[in-house]
mmCIF entry with sequence, helices, sheets and N, C-alpha, C, O atoms, coordinates in Angstrom:
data_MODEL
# 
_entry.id   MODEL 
# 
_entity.id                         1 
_entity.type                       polymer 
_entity.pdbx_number_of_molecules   1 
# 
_entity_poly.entity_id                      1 
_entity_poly.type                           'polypeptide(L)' 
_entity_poly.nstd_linkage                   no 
_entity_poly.nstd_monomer                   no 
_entity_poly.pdbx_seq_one_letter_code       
;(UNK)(UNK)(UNK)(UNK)(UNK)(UNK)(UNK)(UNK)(UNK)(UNK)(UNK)(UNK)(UNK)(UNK)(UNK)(UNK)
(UNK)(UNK)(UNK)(UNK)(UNK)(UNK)(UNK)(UNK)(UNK)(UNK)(UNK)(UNK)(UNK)(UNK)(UNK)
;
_entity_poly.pdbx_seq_one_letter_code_can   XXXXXXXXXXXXXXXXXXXXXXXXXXXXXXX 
_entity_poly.pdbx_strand_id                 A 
# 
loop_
_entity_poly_seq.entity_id 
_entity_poly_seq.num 
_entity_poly_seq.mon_id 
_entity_poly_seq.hetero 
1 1  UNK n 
1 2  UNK n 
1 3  UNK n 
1 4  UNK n 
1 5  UNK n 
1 6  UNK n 
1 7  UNK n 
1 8  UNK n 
1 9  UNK n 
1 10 UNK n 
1 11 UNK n 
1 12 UNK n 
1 13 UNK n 
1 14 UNK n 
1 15 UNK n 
1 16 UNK n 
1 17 UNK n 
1 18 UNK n 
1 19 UNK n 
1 20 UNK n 
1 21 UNK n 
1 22 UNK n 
1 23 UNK n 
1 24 UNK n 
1 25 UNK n 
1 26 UNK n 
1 27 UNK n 
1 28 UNK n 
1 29 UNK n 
1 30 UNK n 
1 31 UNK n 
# 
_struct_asym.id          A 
_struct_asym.entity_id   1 
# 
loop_
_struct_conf.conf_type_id 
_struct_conf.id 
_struct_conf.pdbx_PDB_helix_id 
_struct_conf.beg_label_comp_id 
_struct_conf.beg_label_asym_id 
_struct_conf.beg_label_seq_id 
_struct_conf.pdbx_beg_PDB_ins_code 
_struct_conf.end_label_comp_id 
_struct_conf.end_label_asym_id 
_struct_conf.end_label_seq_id 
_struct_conf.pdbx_end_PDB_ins_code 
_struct_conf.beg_auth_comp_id 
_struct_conf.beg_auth_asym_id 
_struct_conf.beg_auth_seq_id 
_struct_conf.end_auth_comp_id 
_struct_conf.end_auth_asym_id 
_struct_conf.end_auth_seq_id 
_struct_conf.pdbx_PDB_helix_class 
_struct_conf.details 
_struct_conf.pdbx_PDB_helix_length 
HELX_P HELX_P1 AA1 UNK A 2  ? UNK A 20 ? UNK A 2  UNK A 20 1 ? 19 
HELX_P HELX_P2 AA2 UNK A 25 ? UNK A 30 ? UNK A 25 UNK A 30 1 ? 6  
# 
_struct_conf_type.id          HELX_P 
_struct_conf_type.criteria    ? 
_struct_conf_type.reference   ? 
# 
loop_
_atom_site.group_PDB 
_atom_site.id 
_atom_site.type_symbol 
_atom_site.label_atom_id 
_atom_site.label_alt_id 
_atom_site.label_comp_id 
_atom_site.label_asym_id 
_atom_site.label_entity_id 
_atom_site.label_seq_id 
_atom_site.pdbx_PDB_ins_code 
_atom_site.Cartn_x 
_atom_site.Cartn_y 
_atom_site.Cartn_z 
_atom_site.occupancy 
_atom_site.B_iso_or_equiv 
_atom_site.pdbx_formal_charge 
_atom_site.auth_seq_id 
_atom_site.auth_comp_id 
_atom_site.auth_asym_id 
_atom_site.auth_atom_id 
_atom_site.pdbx_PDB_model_num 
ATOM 1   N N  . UNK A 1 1  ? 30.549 9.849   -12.032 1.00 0.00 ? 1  UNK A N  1 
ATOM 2   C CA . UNK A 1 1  ? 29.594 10.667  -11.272 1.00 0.00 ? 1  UNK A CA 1 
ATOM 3   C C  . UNK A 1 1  ? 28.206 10.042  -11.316 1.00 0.00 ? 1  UNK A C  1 
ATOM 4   O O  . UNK A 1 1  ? 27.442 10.080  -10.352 1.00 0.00 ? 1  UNK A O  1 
ATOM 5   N N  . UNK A 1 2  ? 27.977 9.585   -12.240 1.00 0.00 ? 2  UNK A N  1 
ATOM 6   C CA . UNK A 1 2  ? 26.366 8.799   -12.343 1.00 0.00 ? 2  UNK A CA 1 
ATOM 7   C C  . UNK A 1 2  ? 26.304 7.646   -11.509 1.00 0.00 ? 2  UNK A C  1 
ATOM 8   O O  . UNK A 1 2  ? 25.388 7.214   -10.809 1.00 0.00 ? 2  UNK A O  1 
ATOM 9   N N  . UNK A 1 3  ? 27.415 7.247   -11.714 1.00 0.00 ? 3  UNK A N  1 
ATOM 10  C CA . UNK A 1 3  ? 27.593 5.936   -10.972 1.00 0.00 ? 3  UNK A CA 1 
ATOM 11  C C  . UNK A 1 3  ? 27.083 5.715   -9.658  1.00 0.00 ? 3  UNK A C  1 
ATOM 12  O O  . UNK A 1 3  ? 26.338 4.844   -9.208  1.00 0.00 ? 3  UNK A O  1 
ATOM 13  N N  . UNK A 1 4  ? 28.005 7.310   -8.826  1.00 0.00 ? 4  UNK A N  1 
ATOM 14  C CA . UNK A 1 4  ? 27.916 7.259   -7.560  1.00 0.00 ? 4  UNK A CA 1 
ATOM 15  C C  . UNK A 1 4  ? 26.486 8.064   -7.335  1.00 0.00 ? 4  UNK A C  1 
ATOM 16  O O  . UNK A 1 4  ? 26.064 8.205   -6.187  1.00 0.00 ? 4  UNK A O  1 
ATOM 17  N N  . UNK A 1 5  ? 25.790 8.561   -8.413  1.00 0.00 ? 5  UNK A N  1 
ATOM 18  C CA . UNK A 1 5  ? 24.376 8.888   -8.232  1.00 0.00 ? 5  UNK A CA 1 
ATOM 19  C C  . UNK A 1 5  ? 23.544 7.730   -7.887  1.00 0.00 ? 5  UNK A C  1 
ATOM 20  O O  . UNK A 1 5  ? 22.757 7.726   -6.940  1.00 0.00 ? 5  UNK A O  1 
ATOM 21  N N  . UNK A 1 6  ? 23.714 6.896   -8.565  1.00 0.00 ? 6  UNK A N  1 
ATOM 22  C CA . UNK A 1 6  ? 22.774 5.638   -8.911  1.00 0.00 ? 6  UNK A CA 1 
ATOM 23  C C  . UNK A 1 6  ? 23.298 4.835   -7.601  1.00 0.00 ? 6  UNK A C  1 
ATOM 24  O O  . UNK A 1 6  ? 22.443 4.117   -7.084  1.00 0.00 ? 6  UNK A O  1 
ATOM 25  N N  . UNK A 1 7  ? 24.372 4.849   -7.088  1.00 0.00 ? 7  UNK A N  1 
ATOM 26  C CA . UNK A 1 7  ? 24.089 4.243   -5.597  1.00 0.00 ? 7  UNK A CA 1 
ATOM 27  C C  . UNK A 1 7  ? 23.743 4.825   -4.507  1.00 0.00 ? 7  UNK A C  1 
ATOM 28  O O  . UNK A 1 7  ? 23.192 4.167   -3.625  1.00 0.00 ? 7  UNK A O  1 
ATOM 29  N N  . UNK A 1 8  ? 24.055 6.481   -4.319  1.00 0.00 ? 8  UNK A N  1 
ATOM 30  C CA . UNK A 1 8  ? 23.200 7.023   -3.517  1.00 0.00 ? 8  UNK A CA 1 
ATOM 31  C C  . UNK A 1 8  ? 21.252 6.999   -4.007  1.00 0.00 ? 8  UNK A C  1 
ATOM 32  O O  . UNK A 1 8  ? 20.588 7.585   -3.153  1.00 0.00 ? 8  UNK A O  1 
ATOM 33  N N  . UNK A 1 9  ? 20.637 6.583   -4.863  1.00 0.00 ? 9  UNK A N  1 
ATOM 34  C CA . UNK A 1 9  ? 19.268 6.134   -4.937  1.00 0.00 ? 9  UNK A CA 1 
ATOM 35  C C  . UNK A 1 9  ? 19.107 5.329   -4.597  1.00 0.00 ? 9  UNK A C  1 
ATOM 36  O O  . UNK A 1 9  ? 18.206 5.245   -3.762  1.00 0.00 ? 9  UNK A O  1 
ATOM 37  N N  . UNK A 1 10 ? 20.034 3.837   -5.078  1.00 0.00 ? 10 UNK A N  1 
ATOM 38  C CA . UNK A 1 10 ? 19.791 2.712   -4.478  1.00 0.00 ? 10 UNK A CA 1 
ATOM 39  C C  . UNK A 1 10 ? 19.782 2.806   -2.813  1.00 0.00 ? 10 UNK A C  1 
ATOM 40  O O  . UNK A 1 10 ? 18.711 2.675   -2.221  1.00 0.00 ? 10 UNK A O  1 
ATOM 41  N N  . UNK A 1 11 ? 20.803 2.996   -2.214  1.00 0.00 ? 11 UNK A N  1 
ATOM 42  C CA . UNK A 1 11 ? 20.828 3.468   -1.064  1.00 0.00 ? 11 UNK A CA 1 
ATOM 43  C C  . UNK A 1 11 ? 19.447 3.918   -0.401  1.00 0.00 ? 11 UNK A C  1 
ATOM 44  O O  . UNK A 1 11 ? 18.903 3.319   0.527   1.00 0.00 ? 11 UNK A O  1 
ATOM 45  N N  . UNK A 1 12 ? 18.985 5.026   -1.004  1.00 0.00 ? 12 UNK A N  1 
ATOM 46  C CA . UNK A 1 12 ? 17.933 5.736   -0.164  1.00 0.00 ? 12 UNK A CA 1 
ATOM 47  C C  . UNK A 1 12 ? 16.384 4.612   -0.629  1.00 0.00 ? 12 UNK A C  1 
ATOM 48  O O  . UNK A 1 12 ? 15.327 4.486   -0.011  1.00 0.00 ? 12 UNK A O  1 
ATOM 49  N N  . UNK A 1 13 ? 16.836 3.961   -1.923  1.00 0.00 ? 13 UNK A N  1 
ATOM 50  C CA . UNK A 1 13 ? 15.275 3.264   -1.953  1.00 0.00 ? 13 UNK A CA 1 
ATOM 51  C C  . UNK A 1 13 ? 15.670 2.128   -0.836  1.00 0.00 ? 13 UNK A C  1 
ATOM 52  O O  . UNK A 1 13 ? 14.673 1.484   -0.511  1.00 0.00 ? 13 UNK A O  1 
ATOM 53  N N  . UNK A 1 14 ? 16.627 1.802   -0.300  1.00 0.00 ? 14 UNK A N  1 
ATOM 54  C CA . UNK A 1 14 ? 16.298 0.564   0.062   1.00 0.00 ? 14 UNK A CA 1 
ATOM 55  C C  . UNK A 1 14 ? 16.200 0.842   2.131   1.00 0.00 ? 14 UNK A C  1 
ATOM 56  O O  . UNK A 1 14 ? 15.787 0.044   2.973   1.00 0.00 ? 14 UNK A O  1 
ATOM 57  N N  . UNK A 1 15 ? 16.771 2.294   2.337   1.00 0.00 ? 15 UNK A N  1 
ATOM 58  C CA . UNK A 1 15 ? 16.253 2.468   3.504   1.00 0.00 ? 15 UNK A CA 1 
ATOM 59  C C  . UNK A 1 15 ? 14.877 2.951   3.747   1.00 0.00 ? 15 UNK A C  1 
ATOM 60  O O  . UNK A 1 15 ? 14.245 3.019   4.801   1.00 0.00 ? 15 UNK A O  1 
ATOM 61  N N  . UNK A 1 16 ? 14.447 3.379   2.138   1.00 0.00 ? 16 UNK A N  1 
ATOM 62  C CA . UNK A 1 16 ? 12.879 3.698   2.338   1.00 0.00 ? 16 UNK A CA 1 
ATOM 63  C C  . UNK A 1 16 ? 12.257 2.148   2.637   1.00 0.00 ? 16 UNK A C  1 
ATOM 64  O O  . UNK A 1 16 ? 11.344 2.085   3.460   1.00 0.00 ? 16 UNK A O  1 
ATOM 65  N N  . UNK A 1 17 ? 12.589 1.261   2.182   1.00 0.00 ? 17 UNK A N  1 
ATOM 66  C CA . UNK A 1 17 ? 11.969 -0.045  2.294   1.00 0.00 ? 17 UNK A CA 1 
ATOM 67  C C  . UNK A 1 17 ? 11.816 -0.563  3.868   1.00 0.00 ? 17 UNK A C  1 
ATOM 68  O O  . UNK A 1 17 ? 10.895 -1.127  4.459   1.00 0.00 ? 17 UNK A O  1 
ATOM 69  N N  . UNK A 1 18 ? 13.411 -0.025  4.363   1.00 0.00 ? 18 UNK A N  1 
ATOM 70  C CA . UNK A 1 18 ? 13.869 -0.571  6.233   1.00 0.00 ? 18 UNK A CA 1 
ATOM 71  C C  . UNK A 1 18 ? 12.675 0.245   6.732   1.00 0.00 ? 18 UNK A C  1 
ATOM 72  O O  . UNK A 1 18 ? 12.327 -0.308  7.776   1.00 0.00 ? 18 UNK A O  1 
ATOM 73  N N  . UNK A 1 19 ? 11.928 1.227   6.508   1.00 0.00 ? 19 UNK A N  1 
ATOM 74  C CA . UNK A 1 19 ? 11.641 1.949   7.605   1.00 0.00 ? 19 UNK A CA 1 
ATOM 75  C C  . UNK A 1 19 ? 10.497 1.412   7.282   1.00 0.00 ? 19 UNK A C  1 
ATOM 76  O O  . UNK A 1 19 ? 9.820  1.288   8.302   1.00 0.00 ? 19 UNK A O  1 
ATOM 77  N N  . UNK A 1 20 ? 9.510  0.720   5.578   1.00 0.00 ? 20 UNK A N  1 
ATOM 78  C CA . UNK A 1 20 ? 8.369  0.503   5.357   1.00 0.00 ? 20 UNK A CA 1 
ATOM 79  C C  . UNK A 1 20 ? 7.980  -0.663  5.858   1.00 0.00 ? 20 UNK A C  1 
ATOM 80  O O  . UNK A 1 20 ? 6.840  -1.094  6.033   1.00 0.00 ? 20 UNK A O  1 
ATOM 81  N N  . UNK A 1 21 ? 9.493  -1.360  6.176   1.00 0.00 ? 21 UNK A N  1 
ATOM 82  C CA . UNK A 1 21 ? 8.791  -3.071  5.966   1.00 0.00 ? 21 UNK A CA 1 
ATOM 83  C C  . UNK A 1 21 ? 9.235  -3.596  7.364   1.00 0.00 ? 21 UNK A C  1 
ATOM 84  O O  . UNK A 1 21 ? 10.324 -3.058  7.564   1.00 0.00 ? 21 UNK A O  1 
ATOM 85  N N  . UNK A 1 22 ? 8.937  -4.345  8.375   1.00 0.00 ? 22 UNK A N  1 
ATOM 86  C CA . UNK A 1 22 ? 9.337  -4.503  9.752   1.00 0.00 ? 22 UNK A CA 1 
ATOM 87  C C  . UNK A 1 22 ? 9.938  -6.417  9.552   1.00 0.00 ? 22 UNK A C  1 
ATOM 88  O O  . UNK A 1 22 ? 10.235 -7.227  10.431  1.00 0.00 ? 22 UNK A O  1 
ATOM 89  N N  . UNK A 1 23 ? 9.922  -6.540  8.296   1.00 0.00 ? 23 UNK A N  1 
ATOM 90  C CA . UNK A 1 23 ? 10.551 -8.422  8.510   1.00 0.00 ? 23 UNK A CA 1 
ATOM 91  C C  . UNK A 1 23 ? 11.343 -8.066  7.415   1.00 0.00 ? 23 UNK A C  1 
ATOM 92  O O  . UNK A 1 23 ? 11.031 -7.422  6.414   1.00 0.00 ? 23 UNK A O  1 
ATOM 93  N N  . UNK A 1 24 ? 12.883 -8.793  7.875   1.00 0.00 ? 24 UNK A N  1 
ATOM 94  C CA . UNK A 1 24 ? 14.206 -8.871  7.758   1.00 0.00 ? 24 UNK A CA 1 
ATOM 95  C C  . UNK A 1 24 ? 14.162 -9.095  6.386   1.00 0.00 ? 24 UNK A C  1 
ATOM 96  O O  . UNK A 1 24 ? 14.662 -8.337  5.555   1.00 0.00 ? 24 UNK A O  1 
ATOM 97  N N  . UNK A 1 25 ? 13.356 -10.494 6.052   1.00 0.00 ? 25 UNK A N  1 
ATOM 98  C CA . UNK A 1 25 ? 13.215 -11.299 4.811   1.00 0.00 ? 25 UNK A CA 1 
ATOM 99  C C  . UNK A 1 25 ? 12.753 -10.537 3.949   1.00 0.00 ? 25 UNK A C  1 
ATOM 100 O O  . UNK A 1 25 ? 13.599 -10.558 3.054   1.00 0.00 ? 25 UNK A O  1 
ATOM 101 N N  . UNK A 1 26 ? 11.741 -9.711  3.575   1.00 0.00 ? 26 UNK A N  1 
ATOM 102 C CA . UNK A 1 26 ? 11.556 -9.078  3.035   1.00 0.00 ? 26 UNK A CA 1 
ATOM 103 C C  . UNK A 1 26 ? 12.402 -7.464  2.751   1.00 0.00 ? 26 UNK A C  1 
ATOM 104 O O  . UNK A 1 26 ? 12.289 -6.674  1.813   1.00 0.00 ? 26 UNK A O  1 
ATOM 105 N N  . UNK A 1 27 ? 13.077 -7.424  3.738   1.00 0.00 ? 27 UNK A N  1 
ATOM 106 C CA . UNK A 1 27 ? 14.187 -6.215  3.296   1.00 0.00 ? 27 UNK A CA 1 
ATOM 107 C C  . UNK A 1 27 ? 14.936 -6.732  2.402   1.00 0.00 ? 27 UNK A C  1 
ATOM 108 O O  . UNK A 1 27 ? 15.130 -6.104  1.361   1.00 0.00 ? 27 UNK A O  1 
ATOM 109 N N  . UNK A 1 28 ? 15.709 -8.388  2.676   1.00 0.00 ? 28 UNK A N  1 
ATOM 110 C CA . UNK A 1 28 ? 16.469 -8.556  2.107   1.00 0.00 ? 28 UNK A CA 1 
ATOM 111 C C  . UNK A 1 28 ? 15.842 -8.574  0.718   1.00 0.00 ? 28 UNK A C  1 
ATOM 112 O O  . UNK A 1 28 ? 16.166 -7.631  -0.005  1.00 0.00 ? 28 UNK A O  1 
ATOM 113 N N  . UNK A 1 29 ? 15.021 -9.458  0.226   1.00 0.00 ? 29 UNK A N  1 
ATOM 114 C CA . UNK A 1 29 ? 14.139 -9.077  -0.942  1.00 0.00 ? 29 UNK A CA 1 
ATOM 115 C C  . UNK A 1 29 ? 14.364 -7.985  -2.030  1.00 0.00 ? 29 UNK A C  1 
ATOM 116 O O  . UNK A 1 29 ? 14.563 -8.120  -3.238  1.00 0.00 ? 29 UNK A O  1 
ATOM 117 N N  . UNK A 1 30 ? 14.256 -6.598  -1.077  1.00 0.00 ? 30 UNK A N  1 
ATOM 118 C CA . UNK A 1 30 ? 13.974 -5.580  -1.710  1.00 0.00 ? 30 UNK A CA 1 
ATOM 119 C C  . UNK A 1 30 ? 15.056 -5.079  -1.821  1.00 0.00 ? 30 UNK A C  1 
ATOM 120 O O  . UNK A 1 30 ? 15.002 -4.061  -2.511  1.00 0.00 ? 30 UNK A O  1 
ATOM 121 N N  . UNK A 1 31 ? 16.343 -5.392  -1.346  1.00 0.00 ? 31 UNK A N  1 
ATOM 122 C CA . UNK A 1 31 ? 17.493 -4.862  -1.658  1.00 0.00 ? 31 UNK A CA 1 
ATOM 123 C C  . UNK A 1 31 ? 18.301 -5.523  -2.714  1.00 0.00 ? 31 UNK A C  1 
ATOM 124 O O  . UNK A 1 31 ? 19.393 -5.056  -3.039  1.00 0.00 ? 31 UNK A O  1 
# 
């Protein structure tokens, strides 16, 4: 159960990043 907690966060931090950051390279970065 934590497990699948800790990838639904990862998940949501890294679409917080898609919507913050507008270059590809740097998404990939942050993911």
């Amino acid at each position: 159960m934590n497990g699948w907690i800790s990838v639904m966060i990862a998940t949501f931090i890294c679409v917080s990043f898609y919507k913050l950051s507008s270059s590809s390279s740097n998404l990939l970065l942050s993911c």
